[in-house]
C-alpha positions in Angstrom: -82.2 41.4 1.8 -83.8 43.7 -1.0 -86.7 45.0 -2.3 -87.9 42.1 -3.8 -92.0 42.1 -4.4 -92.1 45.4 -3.8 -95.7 47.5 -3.9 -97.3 50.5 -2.7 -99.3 49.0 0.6 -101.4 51.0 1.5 -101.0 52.4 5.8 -104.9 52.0 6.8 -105.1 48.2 6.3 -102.6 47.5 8.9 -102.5 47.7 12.5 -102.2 51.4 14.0 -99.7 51.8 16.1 -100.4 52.0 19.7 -99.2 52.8 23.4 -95.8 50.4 22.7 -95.1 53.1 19.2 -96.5 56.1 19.4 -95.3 57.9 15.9 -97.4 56.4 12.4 -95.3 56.8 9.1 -96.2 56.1 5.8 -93.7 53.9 4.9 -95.2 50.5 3.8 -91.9 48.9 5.7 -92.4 50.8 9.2 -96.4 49.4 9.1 -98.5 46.1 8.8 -95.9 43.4 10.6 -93.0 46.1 9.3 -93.7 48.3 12.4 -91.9 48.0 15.1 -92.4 46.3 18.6 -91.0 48.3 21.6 -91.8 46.1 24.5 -89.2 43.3 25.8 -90.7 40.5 27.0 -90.2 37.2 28.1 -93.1 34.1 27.7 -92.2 30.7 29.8 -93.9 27.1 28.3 -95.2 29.1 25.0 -98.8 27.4 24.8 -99.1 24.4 21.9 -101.6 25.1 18.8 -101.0 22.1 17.2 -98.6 19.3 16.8 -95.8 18.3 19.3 -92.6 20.3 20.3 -89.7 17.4 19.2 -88.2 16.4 22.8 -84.9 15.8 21.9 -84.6 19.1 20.3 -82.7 21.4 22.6 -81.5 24.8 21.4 -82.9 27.7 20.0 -83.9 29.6 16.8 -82.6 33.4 17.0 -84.0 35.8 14.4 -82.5 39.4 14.4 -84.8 42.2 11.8 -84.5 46.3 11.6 -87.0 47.3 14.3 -86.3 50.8 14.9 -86.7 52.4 18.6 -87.8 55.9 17.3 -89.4 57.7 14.0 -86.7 57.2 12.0 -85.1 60.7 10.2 -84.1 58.6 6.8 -85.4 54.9 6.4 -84.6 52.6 3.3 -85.8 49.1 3.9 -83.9 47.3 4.5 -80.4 49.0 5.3 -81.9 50.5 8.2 -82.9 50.3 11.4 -82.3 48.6 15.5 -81.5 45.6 15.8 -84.4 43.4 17.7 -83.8 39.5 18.5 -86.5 37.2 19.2 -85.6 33.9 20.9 -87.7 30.8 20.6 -85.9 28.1 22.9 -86.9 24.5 23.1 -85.9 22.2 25.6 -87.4 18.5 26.6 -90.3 19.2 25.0 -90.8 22.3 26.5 -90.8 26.4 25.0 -90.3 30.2 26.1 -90.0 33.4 24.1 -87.4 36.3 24.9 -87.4 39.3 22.8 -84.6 42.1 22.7 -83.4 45.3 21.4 -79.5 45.1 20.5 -78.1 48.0 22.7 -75.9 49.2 20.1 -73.9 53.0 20.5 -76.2 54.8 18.2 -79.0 53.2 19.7 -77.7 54.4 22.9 -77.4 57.8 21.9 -80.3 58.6 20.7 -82.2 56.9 23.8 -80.4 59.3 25.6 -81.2 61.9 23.5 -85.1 60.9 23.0 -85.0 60.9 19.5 -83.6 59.5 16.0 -80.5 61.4 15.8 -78.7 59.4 12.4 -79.5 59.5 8.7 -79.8 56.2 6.9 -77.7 54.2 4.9 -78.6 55.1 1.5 -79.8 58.6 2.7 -77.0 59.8 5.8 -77.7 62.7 7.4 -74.7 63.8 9.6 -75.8 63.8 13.3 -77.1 67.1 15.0 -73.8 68.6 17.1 -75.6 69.3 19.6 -77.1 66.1 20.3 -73.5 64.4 20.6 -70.9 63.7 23.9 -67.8 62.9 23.6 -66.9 59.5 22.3 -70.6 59.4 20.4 -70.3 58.3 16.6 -70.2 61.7 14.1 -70.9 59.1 11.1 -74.3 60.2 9.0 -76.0 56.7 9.8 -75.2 54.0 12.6 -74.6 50.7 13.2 -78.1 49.4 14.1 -77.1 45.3 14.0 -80.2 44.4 13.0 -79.1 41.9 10.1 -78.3 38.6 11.5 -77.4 36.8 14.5 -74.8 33.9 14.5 -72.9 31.7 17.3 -69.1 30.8 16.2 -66.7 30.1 19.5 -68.8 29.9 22.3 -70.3 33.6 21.5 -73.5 35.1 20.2 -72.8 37.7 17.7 -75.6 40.4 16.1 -74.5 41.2 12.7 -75.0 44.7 10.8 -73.5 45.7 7.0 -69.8 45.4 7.0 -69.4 46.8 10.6 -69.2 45.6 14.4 -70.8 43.2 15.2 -72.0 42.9 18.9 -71.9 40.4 21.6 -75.0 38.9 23.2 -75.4 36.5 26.0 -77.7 33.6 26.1 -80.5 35.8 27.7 -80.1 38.7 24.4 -78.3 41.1 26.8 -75.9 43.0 24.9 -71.9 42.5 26.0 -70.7 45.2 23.5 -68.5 45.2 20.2 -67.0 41.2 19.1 -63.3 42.3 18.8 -62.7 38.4 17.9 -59.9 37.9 20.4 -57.8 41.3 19.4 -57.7 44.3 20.9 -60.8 46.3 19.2 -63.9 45.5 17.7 -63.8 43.4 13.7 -65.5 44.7 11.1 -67.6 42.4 9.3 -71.1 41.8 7.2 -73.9 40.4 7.5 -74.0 36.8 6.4 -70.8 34.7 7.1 -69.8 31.1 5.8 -68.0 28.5 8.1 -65.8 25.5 6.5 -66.9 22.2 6.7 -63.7 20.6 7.3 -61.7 23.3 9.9 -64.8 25.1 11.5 -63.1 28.4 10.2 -65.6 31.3 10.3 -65.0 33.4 7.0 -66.1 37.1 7.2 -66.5 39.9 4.9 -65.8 43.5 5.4 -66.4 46.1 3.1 -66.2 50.1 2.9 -68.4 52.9 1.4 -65.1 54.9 1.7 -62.7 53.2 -0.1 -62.6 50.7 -3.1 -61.5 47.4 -1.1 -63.0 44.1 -0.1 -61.6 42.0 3.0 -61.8 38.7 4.5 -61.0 37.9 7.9 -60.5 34.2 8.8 -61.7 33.7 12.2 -60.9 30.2 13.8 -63.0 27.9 15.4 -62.1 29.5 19.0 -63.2 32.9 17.5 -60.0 34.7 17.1 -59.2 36.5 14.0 -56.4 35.1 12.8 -56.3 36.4 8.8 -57.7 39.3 7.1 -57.2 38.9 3.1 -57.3 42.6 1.5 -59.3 42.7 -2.5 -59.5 45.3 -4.5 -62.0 46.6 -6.2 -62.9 49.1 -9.3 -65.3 51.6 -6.5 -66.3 51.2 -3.1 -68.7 47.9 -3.7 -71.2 46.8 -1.4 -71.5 42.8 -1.4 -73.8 41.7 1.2 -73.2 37.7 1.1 -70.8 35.9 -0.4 -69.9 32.2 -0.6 -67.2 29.2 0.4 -66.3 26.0 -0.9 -64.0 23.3 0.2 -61.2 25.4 -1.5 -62.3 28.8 -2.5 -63.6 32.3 -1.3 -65.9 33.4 -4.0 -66.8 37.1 -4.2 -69.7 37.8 -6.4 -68.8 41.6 -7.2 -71.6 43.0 -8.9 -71.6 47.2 -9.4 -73.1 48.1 -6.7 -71.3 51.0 -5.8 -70.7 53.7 -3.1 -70.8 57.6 -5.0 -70.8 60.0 -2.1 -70.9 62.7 -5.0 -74.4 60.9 -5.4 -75.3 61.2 -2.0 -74.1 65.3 -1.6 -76.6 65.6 -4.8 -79.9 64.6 -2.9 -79.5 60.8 -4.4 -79.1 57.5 -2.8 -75.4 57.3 -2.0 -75.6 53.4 -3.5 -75.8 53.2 -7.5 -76.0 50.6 -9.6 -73.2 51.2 -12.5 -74.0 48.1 -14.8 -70.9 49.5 -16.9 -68.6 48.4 -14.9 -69.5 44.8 -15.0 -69.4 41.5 -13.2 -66.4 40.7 -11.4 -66.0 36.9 -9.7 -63.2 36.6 -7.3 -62.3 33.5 -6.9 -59.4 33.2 -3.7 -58.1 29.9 -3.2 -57.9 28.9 0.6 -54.2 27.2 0.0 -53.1 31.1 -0.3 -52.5 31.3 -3.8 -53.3 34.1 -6.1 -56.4 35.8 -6.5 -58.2 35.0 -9.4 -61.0 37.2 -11.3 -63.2 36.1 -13.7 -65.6 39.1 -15.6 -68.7 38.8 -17.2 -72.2 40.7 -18.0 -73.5 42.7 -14.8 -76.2 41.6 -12.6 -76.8 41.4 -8.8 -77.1 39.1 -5.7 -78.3 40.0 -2.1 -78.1 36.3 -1.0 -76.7 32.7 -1.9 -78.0 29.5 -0.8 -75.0 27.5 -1.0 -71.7 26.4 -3.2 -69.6 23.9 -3.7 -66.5 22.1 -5.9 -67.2 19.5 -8.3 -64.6 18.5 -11.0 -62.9 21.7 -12.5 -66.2 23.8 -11.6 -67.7 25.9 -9.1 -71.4 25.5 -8.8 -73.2 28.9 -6.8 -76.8 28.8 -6.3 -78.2 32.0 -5.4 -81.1 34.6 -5.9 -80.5 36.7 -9.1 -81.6 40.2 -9.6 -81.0 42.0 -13.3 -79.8 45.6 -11.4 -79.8 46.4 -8.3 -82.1 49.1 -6.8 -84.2 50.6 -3.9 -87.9 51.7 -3.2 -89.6 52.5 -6.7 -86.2 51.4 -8.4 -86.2 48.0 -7.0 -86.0 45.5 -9.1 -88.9 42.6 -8.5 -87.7 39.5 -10.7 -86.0 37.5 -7.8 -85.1 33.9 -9.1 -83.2 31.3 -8.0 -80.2 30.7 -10.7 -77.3 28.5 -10.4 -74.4 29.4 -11.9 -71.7 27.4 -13.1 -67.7 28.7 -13.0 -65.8 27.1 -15.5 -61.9 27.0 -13.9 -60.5 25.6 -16.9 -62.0 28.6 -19.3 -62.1 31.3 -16.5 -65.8 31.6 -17.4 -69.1 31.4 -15.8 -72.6 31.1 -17.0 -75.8 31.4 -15.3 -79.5 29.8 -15.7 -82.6 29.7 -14.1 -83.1 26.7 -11.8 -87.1 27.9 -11.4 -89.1 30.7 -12.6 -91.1 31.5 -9.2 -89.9 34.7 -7.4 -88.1 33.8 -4.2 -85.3 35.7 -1.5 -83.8 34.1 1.3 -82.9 30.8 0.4 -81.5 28.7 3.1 -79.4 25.3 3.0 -78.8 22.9 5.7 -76.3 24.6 7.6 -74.1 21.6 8.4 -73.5 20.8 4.4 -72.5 24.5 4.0 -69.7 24.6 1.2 -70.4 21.1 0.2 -72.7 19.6 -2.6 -76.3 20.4 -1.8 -79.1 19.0 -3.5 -81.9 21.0 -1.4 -82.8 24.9 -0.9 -85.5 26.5 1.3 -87.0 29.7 0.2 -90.1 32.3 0.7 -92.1 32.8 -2.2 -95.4 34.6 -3.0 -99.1 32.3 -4.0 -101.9 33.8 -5.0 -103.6 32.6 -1.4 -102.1 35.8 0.0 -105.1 38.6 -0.1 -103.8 41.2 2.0 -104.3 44.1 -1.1 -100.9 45.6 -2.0 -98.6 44.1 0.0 -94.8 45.2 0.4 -91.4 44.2 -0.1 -90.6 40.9 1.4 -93.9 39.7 1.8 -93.9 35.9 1.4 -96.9 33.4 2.7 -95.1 29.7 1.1 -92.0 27.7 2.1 -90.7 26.2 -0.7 -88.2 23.6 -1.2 -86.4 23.1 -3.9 -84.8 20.5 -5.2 -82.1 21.4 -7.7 -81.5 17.5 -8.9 -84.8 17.6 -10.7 -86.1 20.7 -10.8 -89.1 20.3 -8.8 -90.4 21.5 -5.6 -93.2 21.0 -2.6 -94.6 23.5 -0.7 -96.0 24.6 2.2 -98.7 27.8 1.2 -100.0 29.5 4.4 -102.7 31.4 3.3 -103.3 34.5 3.8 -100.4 34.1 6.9 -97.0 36.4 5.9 -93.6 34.6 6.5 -90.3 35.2 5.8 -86.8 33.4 5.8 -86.4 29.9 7.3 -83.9 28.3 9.4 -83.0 24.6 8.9 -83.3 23.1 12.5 -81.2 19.2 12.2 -82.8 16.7 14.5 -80.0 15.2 16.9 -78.0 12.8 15.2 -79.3 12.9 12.2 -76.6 13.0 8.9 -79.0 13.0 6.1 -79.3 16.8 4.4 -82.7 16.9 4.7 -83.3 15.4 8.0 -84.9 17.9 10.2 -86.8 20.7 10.3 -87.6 24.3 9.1 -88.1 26.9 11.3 -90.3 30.0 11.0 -91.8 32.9 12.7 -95.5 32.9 10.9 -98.0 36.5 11.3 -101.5 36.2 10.8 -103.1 40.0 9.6 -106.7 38.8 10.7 -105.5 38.9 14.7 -102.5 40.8 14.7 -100.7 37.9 16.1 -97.7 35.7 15.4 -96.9 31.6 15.8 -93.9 30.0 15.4 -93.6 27.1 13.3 -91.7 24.0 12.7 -92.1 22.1 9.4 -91.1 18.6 8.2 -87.5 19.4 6.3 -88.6 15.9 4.3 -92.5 16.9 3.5 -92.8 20.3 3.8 -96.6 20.4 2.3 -97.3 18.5 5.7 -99.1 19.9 8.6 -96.5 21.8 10.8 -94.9 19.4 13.2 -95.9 21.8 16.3 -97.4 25.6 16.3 -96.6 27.7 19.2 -98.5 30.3 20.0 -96.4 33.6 20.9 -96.8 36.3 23.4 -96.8 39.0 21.4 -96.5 40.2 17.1 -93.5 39.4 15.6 -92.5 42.1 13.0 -91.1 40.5 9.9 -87.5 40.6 10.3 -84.3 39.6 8.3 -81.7 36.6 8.7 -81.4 34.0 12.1 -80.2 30.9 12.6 -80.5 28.0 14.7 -78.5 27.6 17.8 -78.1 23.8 19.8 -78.1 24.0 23.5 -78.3 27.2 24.6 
């Protein structure tokens, strides 16, 4: 979730917005498959391109993206937004399509209201009086939950930065704030690990108020039943983190929270690479809370760790600095790093020199040793001119036993993260499929996609056609049987 690949794009080679979004904006990430859809809808037996729908796959991939109702007042892509899930279900060789705004209380205010009433994330602007009722948030941006969307206990849970999440049922109608069995609603971020061994669902929560980190241990029932306070040099956003068999590992890199920044006209989030790389390393047996410091860079987004020997190995997506818009930085690799427990050192290297984001592991083998990655990445097949930030058209996948990869290059097609889908019964790590939502600029349409987990250079295993454009989005996930 950055602004990886960023460039200009350029407004008048993508679709104009119509009827369903009546305001245009310049911003290269509210046009082209970034603008918003506004219509609901829901599509039963989803036409087949090509291929075969798997019939014993029953379940459903959710994707969740920022897909904001009204002209937003401040936008940074991609902290901002309304949350929007589209549903793909398959069942007995069957597929339908539901697609739904997550009807969140700042969403529900400025409905009422007709108009964007909050400032964004980087950029808050407090809310006009005058367009508030009693009980409406005063906060200078709001909780779109537009991130993710998970299922842990029996619940479907859309996912924002380090605030409530909310509740969904099965057909995307929003329940209200996940209070995880207490008595109001759990903060929590985005992305969210589950242990292998207990079904524990690990959450972080953290503050642009005050300088401290926590982690909430939510069992496999979905009540919260630990919250472990960190602290921290400022108030540090961390967007993902990761879990092994025996630790919490926080990757603390300095990007902080300076609300002096934000009174001064600047983006309220600064990178401070003078304060370091800090690696918390909290053992799960409740011991202390170790920290291990090094030279400063950043990470939006891990594709896995695990234990081995004395060692921690991470794999993730490493960014020199952190920044936004024209301050982004664009050289997105996929590093692994190794943590040394005996030294209380770490080192990282380069594990390929393409640029990637979102890389994905088979969610089953999550915290254990994983020899596979799936990630977006940019080929030069991809001719729309001046494409923006997170603008990928090839899968690849890597393989980080011997360095190599295969890869599936769409063309001049735009995709973004994908979701490993496990065929039923299957135990091997790579035995299944990977799921994407695929847009095609030359209609103005979308597919979704399922490739071969084993050979993804392969022709898709089925294309479904779907009823309407799906806007490039952020983080979803697999669901069986619902």
């Amino acid at each position: 979730m950055t602004a990886f690949l960023a460039g200009p794009g350029l407004a008048s080679d993508r679709p104009e917005p119509g009827p369903d979004v009546p305001w245009r904006s310049d911003d290269p990430h509210l046009s082209g498959n970034f603008l918003p859809v506004l219509r609901e809808t829901t599509a039963e037996d989803l036409p087949v391109v090509s291929g075969r729908i798997p019939a014993d796959l029953r379940g459903a991939y959710l994707r969740n993206g920022p897909n904001p109702m009204f002209k937003p007042i401040g936008f940074t892509y991609p902290l901002d937004g309304d949350g929007m899930i589209h549903a793909v279900h398959l069942d007995g060789g069957r597929a339908r399509y539901r697609n739904r705004f997550v009807r969140t209380k700042g969403l529900a205010v400025e409905q009422r209201v007709g108009h964007a009433v909050y400032g964004g994330f980087a950029h808050p602007v407090p809310p006009d009086p005058k367009d508030l009722q009693a009980g409406d948030s005063h906060v200078p941006f709001k909780n779109g939950a537009f991130v993710n969307v998970i299922s842990h206990g029996g619940r479907l849970i859309a996912l924002n930065e380090a605030t409530s999440g909310y509740e969904m049922n099965p057909a995307l109608e929003t329940l209200g704030e996940w209070t995880a069995g207490t008595d109001q609603p759990i903060r929590l971020g985005a992305h969210n690990r589950r242990h292998p061994r207990t079904g524990d669902l690990f959450a972080l929560e953290y503050s642009w108020r005050e300088p401290v980190l926590r982690v909430h241990r939510i069992d496999a029932s979905g009540t919260l039943v630990q919250s472990i306070p960190v602290a921290t040099a400022m108030p540090t956003m961390i967007h993902d983190f990761v879990l092994t068999e025996r630790y919490i590992v926080l990757v603390v890199g300095p990007a902080v929270f300076d609300r002096a920044a934000a009174k001064a006209g600047q983006s309220m989030l600064q990178w401070r690479p003078d304060l370091g790389m800090r690696i918390a390393l909290i053992p799960l047996d409740g011991s202390a809370v170790r920290w291990i410091e090094g030279d400063a860079f950043f990470a939006y987004h891990f594709a896995n760790a695990f234990d081995r020997g004395n060692q921690v190995i991470v794999d993730y997506v490493h960014h020199g600095a952190f920044g936004l818009g024209s301050d982004a930085d664009t050289s997105s690799t996929f590093h692994r790093m190794t943590i040394d427990l005996t030294r209380g050192s770490f080192v990282t290297a380069p594990l390929a020199d393409m640029t990637v984001e979102f890389p994905r592991v088979n969610h089953r083998f999550e915290a254990l040793p994983t020899r596979y990655a799936y990630m977006p990445t940019r080929s030069s097949t991809l001719t729309l001119p001046d494409p923006p930030a997170a603008t990928f058209n090839t899968l690849v996948r890597f393989d980080t036993a011997t360095g190599t990869d295969a890869r599936h290059d769409f063309g001049n097609r735009i995709i973004g993260e994908g979701a490993f889908v496990p065929r039923p019964g299957a135990d091997g790590e790579d035995d299944g499929y990977i799921a994407l939502f695929v847009y095609d600029p030359a209609r103005n349409g979308s597919t979704f996609e399922l490739l071969n987990a084993r050979d993804v250079a392969a022709e898709p295993v089925v294309v479904l056609q779907l009823p309407q454009r799906v806007p490039q989005g952020l983080h979803g996930n697999w669901i069986d049987g619902i």
